[in-house]
N, C-alpha and C positions, 0 to 999 in steps of 0.2 A: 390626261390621267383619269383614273378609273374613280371618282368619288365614293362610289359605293364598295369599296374597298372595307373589311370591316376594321383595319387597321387609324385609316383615318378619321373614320367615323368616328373613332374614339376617340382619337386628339381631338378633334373640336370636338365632342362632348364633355369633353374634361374642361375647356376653357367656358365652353357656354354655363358649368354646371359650378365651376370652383368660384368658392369666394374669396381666391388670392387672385391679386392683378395679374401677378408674374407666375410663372409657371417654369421650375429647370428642364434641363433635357433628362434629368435623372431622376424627376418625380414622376415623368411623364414615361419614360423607360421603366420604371418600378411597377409603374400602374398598369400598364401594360403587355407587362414581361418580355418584352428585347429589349436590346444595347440601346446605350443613347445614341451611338454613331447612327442605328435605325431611325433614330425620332429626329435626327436634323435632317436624314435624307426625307423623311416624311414630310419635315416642314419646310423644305424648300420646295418640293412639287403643290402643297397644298397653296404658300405663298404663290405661286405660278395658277393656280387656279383661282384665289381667290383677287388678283388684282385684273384675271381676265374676265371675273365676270360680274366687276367693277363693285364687290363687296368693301373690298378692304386688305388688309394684310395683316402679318403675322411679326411684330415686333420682336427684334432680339437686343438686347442692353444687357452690355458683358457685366459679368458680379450681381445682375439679379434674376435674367431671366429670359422668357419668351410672353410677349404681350400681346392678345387678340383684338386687332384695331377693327373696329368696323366705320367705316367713311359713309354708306350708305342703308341706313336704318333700317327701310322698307325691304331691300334685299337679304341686310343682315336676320331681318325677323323671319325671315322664308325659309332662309338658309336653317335657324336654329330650332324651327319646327322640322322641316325637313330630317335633319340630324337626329331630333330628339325621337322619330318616330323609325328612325332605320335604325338607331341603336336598339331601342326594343325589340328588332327583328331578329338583330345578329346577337345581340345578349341577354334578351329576356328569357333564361330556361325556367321560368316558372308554369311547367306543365301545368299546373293546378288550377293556375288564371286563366289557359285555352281553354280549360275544360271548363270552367264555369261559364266563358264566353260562348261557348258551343251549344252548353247547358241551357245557358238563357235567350239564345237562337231560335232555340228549338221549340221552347217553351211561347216564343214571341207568335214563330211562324203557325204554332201548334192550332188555333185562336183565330177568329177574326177580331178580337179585343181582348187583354190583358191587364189586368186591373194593376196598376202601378203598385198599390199597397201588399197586396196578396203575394208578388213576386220577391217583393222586400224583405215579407215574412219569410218565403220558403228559404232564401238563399241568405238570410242572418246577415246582411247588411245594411247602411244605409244609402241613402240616396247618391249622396256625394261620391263614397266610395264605391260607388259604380259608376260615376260617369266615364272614367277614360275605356270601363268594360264597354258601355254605350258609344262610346265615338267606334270603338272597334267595329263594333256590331255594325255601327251606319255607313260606315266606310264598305265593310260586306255586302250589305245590302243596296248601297248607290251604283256598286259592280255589276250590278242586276240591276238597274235603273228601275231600283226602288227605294221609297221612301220612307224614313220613320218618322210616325207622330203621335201625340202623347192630346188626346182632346178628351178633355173632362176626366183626368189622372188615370185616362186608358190607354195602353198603349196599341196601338196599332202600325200595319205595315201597307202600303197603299201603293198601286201598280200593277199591273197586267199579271193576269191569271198563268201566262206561261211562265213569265218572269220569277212568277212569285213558288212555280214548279222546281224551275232550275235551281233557284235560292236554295227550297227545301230540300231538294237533291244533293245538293253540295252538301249540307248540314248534315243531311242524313249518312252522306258516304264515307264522315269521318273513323264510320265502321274498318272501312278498306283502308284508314287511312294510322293505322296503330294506333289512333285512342277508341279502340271498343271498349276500355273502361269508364269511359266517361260516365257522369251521371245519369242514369235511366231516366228520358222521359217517355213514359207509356203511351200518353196520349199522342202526342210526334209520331211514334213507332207504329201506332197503331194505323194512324193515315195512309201506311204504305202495306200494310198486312198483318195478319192477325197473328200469324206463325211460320216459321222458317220454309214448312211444307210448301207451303203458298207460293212462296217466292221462287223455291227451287222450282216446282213443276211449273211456274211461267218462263223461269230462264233455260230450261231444257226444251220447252215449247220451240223459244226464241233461235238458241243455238243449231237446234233441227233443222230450222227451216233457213237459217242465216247460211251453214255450212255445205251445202251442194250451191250456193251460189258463190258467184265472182266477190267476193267482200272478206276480207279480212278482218279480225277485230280482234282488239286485246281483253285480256282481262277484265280488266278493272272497268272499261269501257263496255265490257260488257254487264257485267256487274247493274251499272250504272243504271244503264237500259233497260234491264230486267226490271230494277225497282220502279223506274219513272216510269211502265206499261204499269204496274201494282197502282202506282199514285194514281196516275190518270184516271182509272177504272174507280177510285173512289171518290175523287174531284169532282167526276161526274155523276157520280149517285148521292152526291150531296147539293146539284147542280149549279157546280164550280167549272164552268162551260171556257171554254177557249174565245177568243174574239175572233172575228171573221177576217181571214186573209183578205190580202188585194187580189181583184183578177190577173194582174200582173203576178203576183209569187205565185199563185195557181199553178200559172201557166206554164212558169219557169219551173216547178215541182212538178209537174205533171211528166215532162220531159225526161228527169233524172232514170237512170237505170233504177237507183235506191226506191224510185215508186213504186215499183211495178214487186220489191221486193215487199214492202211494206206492207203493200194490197196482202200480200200471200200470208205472215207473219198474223196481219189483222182479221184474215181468215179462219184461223185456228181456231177450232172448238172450242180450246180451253181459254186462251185469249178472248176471244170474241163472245164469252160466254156474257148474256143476259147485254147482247149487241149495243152496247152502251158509248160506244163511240160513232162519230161524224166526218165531213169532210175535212173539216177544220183537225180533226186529231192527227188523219192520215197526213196531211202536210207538213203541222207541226213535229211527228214522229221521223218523218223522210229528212227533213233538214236535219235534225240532230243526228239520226246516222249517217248522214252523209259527214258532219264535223268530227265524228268519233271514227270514224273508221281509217285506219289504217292504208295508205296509196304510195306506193312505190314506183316510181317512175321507170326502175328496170325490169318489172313483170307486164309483160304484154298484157295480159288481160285485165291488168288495174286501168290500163290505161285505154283501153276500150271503153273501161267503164266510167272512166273520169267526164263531166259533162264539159263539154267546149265553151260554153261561158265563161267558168270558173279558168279554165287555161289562158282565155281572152283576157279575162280580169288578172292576173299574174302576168302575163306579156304586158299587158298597158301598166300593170306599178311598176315591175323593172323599167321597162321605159322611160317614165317618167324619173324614175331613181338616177336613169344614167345621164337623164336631157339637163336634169338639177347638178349631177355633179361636173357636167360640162362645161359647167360657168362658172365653176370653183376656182380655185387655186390647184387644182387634183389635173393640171396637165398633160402630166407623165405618164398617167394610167390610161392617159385614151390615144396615147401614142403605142403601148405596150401589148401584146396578147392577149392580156386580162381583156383589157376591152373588146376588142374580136372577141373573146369567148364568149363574153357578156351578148354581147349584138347576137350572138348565135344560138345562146339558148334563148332569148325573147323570141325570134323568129321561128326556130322551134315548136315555142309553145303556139305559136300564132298558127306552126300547121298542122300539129293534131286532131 
């Protein structure tokens, strides 16, 4: 069964959250909104899940109810974090709380230190009643294998200088992302360009020289790219430098088709103005459009341009995907066609 169903999610938040032991099928249908006949077929697949992954089960005792047992503590506490934090996904439409979490993203990232007190002013709360804003926040930012910390009622954000790019990128692109009303942070915004002029004539720079080559690219991806060449360019004139690749990534980047694009892109007068990038940018930049860009395995010339690494690396995880399911229970599939097709696209990719 699919736990992250938003259906079920609900039944056990209703049991994790209700201060009745017992719960009907028709409080739990009201709550809801479907049949009850919905909420015993729910809670029979959920009982089916919860006794296989040795939490506990789902009590029924006719004339009062349905009872949420939990046998194993440790589990059941995982479980009801787990729950408590996908219900907010699937039900929390409090735009209002993104935008303030967005808000104080922005304002965190904005900074190399952030005065705990001064934040608390601006945004008319207290402490407490930010912290689950703050778990969000650090949950964001550990996605970027970074870290928040609060030393001497400062807050700071700690972590690699590209890392700590991408972060601000994300934050900043909730522009493409329907909250461009969010709260204005000037100083964020300004990290990436002073005025829209700026950005457009680096993304028409970018598009010129993207578009007579073999590369595809969307939108928003492009978008994307356009600002993080604006950030870099001021990262570094504030000497917020990149850290040195391996000769190994080098070496592996140096090979890509996306290089030799990059070179050309990083040439640009307007780009390249007050040459304020290094080798370390040009890498850093190659890898991300190689992740943003658009590859279709039916147009020959994407696939000229695909590096054979990356095809190696996909033929060895299928691999491994099919060598794991081999020793399954999953029999029937490696007696069947699926499998031949499988074996055949890994080989495949192995001779691109």
């Amino acid at each position: 069964m699919d736990l992250y169903s938003g259906r079920y999610i609900a039944i056990l938040y209703e049991f994790f959250v209700s201060k009745q032991t017992f719960l009907t099928s028709e409080e739990l249908a009201e709550n809801l909104k479907c049949s009850s006949r919905t909420i015993k077929e729910d809670i029979k697949s959920l009982n089916a899940y919860l006794r296989q992954e040795l939490i506990g089960f789902i009590e029924s005792i006719p004339g009062r109810g349905y009872q949420l047992i939990i046998e194993d503590q440790g589990r059941g506490n995982q479980l009801k974090l787990m729950i408590e934090r996908s219900y907010e996904f699937f039900f929390d439409k409090d735009v209002g709380r993104i935008k303030l979490r967005i808000f104080i993203l922005k304002k965190i990232l904005a900074v190399p230190s952030l005065e705990y007190a001064d934040l608390l002013d601006e945004v008319h709360l207290t402490q407490s009643a930010l912290r689950r804003d703050f778990d969000w926040i650090r949950e964001f930012l550990q996605s970027y294998d970074l870290k928040l910390k609060v030393v001497n009622d400062a807050i700071q954000v700690k972590g690699s200088e590209l890392q700590r790019r991408k972060a601000m990128l994300e934050a900043f692109c909730d522009n493409y992302y329907g909250l461009d009303d969010a709260l204005l942070v000037k100083e964020f915004n300004s990290l990436f360009y002073e005025d829209d002029q700026e950005y457009e004539n680096i993304r028409h720079a970018f598009l010129n020289i993207l578009r007579p080559e073999q590369i595809v690219i969307n939108d928003l991806s492009t978008k994307k790219l356009s600002a993080y060449i604006c950030l870099a360019k001021r990262r570094n004139a504030a000497n917020c430098r990149l850290s040195a690749f391996t000769d190994e990534e080098i070496d592996e980047t140096e090979k890509l088709y996306e290089y030799s694009v990059v070179q050309k892109i990083f040439n640009d007068p307007l780009i390249a103005a007050g040459k304020w990038y290094d080798k370390n940018e040009v890498i850093a930049f190659t890898r991300m459009l190689l992740t943003h860009r658009d590859i279709d395995l039916s147009r020959h010339r994407d696939v000229e341009t695909i590096p054979p690494v990356y095809l190696l690396k996909a033929s060895q995880n299928l691999q491994s995907t099919l060598d794991c399911l081999k020793n399954t229970v999953w029999q029937e599939l490696f007696a069947s066609e699926l499998f031949a097709s499988l074996n055949a696209i890994s080989y495949l990719l192995c001779c691109f």
